[in-house]
N, C-alpha and C positions, 0 to 999 in steps of 0.2 A: 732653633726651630725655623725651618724655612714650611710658610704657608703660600700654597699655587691655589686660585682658583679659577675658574670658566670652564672646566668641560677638558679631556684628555684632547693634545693636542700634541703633533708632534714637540713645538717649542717648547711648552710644559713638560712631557717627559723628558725631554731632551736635558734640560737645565734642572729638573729634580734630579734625572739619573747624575749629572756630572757632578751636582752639589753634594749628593750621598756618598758617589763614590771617594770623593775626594776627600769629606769629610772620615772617613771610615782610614782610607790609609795614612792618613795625617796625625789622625790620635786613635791610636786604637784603645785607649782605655776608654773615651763615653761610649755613651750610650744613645742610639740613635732609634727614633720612632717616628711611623709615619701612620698617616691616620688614615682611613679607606676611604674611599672615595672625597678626599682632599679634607677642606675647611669642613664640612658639610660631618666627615667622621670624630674629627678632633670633637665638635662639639657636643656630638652623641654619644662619645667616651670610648668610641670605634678605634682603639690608636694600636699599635702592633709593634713589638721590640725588633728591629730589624738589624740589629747589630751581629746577633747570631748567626747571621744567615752564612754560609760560605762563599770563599770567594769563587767569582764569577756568576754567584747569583741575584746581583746587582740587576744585572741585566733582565731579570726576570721576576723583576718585583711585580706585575700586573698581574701574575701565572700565581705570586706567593697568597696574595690575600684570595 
């Protein structure tokens, strides 16, 4: 689980999207979730399977929640 928080930033997205993405073609058997609006949804039970998603819609994780 990689947790970002302080607010959407490019760095933030930037180093989430590379981490996800990389993470996903590396092993494609886990399972990868991320929680909506950062630390803040993980804790409210906000979290979202995003391993489904198709490729090329990495890019468009902020459009997915």
């Amino acid at each position: 689980m990689i947790v970002q928080s302080g607010g959407p930033t490019a760095v933030i997205n930037s180093t989430a999207y590379g981490c996800i993405k990389e993470f996903m073609a590396f092993n494609g058997t886990a399972t990868v979730y991320a929680g909506l609006y950062g630390v803040q949804g993980i804790l409210k039970g906000k979290i979202r399977n995003i391993s489904s998603l198709p490729p090329g819609r990495v890019e468009f994780l902020p459009c997915y929640f």
